[in-house]
Each structure stands twice: as structure tokens, then as C-alpha cells.
DRENPALO-285333 format. One record per atom (N, C-alpha, C, O): x, y, z; residue in three letters. Coordinates in steps of 0.2 Angstrom, whole numbers, padded with zeros to 4 digits, always signed. Layout:
REM residues N
XYZALA...
//
This chain:
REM residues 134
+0461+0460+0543UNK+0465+0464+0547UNK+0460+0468+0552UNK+0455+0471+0549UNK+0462+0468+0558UNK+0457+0471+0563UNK+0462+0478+0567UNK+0467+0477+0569UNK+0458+0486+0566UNK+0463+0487+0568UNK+0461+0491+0576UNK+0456+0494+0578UNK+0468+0490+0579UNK+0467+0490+0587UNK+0466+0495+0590UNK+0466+0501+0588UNK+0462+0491+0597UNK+0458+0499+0602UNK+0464+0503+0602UNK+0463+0509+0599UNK+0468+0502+0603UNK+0476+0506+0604UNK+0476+0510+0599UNK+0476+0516+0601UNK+0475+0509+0593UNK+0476+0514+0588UNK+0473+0518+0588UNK+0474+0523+0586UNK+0466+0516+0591UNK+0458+0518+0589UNK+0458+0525+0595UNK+0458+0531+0595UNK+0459+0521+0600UNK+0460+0528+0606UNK+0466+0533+0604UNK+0464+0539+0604UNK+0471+0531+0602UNK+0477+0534+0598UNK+0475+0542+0596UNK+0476+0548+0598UNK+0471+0538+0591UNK+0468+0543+0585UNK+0464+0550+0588UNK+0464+0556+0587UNK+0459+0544+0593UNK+0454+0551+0595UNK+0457+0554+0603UNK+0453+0557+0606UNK+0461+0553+0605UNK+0465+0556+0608UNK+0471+0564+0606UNK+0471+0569+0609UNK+0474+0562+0600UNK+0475+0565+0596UNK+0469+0572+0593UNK+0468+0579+0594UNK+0467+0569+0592UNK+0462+0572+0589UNK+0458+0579+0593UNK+0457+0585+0592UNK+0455+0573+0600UNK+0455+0579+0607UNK+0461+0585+0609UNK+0460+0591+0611UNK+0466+0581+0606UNK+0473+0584+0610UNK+0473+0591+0605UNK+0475+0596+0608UNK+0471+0591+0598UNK+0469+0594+0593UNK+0463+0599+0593UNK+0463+0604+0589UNK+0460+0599+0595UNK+0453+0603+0597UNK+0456+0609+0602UNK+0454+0615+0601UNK+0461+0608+0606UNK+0463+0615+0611UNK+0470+0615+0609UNK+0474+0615+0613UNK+0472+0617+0603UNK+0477+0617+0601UNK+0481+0625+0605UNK+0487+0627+0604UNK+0478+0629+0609UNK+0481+0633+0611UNK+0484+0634+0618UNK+0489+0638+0620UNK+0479+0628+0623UNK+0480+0627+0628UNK+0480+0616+0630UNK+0476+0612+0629UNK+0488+0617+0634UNK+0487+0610+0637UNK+0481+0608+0637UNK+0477+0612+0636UNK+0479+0602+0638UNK+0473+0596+0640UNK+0476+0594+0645UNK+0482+0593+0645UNK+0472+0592+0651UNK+0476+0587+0655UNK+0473+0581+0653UNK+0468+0580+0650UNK+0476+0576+0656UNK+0474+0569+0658UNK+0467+0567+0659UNK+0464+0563+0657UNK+0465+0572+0664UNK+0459+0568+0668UNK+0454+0572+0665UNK+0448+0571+0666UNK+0456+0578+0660UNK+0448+0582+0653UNK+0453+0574+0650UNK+0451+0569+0653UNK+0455+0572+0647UNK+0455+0569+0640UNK+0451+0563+0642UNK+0445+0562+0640UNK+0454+0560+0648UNK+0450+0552+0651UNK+0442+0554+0651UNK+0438+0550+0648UNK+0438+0561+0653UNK+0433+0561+0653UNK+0427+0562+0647UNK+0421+0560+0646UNK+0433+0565+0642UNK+0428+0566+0636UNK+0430+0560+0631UNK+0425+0558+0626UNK+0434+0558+0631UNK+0435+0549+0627UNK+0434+0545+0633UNK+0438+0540+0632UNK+0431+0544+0638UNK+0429+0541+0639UNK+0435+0533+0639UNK+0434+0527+0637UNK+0442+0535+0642UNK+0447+0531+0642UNK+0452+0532+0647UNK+0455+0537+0647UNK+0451+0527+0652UNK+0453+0526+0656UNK+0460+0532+0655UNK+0462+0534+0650UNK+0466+0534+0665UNK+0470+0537+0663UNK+0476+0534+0662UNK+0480+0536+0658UNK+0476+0528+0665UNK+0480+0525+0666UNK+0482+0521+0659UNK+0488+0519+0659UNK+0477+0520+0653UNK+0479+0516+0647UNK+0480+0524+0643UNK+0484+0524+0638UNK+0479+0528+0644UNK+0481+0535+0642UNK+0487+0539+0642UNK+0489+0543+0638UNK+0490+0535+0648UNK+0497+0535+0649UNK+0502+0531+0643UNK+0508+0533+0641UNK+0498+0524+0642UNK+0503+0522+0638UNK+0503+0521+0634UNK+0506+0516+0631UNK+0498+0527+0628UNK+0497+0527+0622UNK+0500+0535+0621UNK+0502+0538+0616UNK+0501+0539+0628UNK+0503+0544+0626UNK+0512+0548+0626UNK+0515+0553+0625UNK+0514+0542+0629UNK+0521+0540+0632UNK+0525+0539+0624UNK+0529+0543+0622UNK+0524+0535+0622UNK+0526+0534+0614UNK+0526+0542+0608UNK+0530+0545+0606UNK+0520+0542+0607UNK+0519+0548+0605UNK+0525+0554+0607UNK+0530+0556+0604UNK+0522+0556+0615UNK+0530+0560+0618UNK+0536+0562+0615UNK+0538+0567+0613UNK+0538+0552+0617UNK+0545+0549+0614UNK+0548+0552+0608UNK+0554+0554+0607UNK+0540+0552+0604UNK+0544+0552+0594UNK+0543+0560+0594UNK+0544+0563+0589UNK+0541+0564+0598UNK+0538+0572+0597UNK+0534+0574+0595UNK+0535+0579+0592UNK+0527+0570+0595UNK+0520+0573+0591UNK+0518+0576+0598UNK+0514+0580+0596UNK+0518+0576+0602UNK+0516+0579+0607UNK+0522+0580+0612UNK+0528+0577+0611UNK+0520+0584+0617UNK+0523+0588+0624UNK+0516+0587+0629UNK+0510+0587+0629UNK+0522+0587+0633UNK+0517+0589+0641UNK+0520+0595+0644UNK+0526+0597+0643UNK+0516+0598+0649UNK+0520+0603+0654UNK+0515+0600+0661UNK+0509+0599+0662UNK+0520+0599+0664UNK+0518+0597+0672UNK+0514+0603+0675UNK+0514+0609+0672UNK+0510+0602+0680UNK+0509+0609+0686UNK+0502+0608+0685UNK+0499+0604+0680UNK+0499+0611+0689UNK+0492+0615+0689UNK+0489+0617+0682UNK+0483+0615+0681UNK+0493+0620+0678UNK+0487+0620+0669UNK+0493+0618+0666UNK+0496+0622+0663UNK+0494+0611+0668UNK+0499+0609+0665UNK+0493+0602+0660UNK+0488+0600+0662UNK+0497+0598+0655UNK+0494+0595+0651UNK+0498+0593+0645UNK+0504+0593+0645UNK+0495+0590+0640UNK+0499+0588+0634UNK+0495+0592+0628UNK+0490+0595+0628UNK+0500+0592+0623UNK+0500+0598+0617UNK+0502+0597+0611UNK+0508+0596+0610UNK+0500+0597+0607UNK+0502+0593+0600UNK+0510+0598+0599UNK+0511+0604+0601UNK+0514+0595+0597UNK+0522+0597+0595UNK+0519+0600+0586UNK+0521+0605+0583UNK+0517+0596+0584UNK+0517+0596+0574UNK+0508+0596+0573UNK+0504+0592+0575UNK+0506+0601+0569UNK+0499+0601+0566UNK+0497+0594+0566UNK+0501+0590+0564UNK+0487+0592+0567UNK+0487+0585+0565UNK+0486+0585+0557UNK+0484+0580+0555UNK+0488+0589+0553UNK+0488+0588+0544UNK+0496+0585+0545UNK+0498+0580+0541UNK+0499+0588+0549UNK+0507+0582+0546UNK+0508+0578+0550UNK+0515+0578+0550UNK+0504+0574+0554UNK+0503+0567+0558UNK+0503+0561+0553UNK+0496+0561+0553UNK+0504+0558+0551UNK+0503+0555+0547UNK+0500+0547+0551UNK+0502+0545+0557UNK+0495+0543+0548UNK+0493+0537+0553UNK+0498+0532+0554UNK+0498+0527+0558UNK+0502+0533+0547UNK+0509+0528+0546UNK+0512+0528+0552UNK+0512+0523+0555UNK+0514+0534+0553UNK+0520+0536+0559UNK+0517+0535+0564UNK+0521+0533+0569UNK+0509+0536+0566UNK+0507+0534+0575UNK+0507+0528+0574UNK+0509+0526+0580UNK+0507+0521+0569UNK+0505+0515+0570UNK+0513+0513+0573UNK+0514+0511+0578UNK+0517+0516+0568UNK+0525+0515+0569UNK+0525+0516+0577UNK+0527+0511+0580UNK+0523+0521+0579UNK+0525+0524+0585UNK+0524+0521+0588UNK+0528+0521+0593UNK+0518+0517+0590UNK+0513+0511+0594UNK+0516+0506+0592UNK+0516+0502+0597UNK+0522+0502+0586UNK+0524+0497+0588UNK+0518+0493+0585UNK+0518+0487+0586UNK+0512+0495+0582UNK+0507+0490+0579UNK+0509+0487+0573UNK+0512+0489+0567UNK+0506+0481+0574UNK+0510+0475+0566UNK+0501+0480+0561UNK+0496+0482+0563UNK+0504+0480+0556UNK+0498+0479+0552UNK+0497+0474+0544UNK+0495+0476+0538UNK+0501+0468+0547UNK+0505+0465+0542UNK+0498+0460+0540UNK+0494+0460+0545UNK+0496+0458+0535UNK+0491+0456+0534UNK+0491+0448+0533UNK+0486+0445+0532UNK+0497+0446+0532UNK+0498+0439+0532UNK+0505+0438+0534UNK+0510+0441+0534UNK+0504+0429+0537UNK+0510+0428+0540UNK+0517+0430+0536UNK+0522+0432+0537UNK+0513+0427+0530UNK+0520+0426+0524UNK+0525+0432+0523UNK+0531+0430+0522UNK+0523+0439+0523UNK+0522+0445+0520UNK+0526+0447+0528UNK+0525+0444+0534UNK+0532+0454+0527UNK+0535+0456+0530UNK+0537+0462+0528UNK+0540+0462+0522UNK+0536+0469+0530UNK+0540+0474+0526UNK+0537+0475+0519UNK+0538+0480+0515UNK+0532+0469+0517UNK+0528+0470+0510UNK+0533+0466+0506UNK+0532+0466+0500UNK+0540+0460+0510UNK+0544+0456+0507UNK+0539+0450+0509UNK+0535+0450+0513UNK+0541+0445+0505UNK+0540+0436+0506UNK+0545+0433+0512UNK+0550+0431+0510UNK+0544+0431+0518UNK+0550+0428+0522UNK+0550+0420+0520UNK+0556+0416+0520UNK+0543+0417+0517UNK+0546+0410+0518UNK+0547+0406+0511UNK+0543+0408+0507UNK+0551+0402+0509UNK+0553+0399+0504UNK+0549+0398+0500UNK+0552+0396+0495UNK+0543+0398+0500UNK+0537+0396+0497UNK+0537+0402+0491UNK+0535+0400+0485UNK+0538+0407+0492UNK+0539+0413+0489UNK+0538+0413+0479UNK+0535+0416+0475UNK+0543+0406+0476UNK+0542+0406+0470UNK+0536+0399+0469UNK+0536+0396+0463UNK+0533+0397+0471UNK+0529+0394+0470UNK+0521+0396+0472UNK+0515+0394+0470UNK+0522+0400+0476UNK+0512+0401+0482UNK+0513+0406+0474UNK+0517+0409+0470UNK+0504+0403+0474UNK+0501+0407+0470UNK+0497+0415+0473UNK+0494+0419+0470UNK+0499+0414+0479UNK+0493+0419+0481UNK+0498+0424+0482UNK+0496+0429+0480UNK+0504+0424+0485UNK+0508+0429+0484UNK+0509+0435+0484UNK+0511+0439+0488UNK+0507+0434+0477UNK+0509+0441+0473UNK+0502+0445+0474UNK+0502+0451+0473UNK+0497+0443+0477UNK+0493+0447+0479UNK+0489+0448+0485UNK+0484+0452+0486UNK+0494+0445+0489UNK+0492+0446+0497UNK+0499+0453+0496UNK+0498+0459+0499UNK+0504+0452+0494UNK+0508+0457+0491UNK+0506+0465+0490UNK+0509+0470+0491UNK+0499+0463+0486UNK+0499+0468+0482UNK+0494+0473+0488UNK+0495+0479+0490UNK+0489+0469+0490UNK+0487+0471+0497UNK+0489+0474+0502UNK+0486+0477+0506UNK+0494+0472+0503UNK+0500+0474+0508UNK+0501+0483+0509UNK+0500+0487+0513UNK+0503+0482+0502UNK+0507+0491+0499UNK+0501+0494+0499UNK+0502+0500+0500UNK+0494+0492+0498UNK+0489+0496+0496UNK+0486+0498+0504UNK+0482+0502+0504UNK+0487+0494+0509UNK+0485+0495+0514UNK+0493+0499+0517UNK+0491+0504+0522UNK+0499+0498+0516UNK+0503+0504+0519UNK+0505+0509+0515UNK+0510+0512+0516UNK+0501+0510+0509UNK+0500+0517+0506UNK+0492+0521+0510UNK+0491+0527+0508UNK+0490+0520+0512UNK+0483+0519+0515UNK+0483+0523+0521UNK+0480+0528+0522UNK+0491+0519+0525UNK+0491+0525+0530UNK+0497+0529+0529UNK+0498+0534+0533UNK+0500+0528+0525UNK+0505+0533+0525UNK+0501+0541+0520UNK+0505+0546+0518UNK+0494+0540+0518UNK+0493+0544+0515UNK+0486+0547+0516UNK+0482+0549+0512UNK+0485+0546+0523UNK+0479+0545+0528UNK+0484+0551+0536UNK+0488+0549+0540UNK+0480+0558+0536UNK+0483+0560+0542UNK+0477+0560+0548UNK+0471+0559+0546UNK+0480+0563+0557UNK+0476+0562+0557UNK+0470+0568+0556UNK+0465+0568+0559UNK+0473+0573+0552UNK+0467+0578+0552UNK+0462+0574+0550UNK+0456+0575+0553UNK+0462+0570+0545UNK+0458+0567+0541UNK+0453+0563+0546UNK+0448+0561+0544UNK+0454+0562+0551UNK+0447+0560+0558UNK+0444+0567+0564UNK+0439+0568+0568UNK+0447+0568+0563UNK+0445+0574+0566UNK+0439+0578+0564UNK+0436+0581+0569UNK+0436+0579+0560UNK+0429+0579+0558UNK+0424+0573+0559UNK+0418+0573+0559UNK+0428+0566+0561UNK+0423+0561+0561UNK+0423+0559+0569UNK+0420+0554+0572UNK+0425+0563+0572UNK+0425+0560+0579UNK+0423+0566+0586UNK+0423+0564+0591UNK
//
């Protein structure tokens, strides 16, 4: 499992957005210091918005602003929020078995078990926890 620029920008966006927790950030400070275009910035932060981990305010010192501390960001919930699979095999859905094969595949019950232990991972992973690394 590979996980996405999208996410990866995601995270250290957040994280920038986190560093001036008292005043907006605009677009074109975040673009210069991650070093990520404005325009993929747009649609990584557009989602976010939506679910309310962040706000913008329009204008002149106008910018985006975290809504919720990054300690109760959870990575579960930005991957949710991005719409990212992080399904690690075809078979495997919700951490359920979709195809019939189910009582017979030996591997199963431990691509299964992998499953839960990488979405207990992020559900137990915030993003304060990068924010020292980035």
C-alpha cells in the first residue's frame, strides 16, 4: 500500500495551517513554503472546508484556519475526507470479504487482519503527531 501525494500534501498543509494557529495563512504563504502548487491546494483544501477542520476568511488578511486543534484531527478522518481507498487488497472492503471465495482463500483471514491494524493506525494517528516531523 502506497500512501498518496494527496494525502501527503494533506498532512503538511495542515500542519503549516497549524504553525499560525492565531492568524489566517493564505494560499500563496502555504504554496510557497510546501512548496505545492495553488491550484492542487485548492482541491485538497476544499474538502477539508466541507467536513470543518478548517475555514477561510476572504480579503486582504484573509486565509485558511484550522476550525479543531491538530491533536483532535484524526488521519482516519482527513483520509475519509479525501475519499482515499486505503483498502489493501481487492478482496477486503470495510475490513469485510466481498467475494465468495471468503470460506475457502486461506490468506484471508490475514490480509483481514492487516486491514484493521492499518485502520486502527490511522484512526489512532493524529495529525499533531507530524507536525514535529515536517
Amino acid at each position: 500500500m502506497k500512501v498518496s501525494a494527496k494525502l501527503r500534501y494533506t498532512v503538511r498543509t495542515l500542519c503549516e495551517i497549524g504553525n499560525t494557529a492565531d492568524n489566517p495563512l493564505s494560499l500563496s504563504k502555504i504554496e510557497k513554503k510546501q512548496k505545492i502548487s495553488g491550484k492542487y491546494l485548492k482541491q485538497i483544501l476544499q474538502p477539508l472546508e466541507k467536513k470543518g477542520i478548517i475555514g477561510s476568511i476572504r480579503g486582504k488578511n484573509g486565509g485558511y484556519y484550522l476550525k479543531r486543534n491538530l491533536k483532535n484531527i484524526s488521519l482516519y478522518e482527513v483520509v475519509e475526507c479525501l475519499n482515499e481507498n486505503t483498502t489493501i487488497s481487492p478482496c477486503l472492503h470495510n475490513g469485510l470479504c466481498n467475494f465468495e471465495r471468503k470460506d475457502y482463500c486461506g490468506s484471508h483471514g490475514k490480509w483481514n487482519d492487516l486491514q484493521k491494524l492499518i485502520n486502527d493506525y490511522y484512526k489512532n494517528t493524529f495529525i499533531i503527531d507530524f507536525k514535529d516531523e515536517i
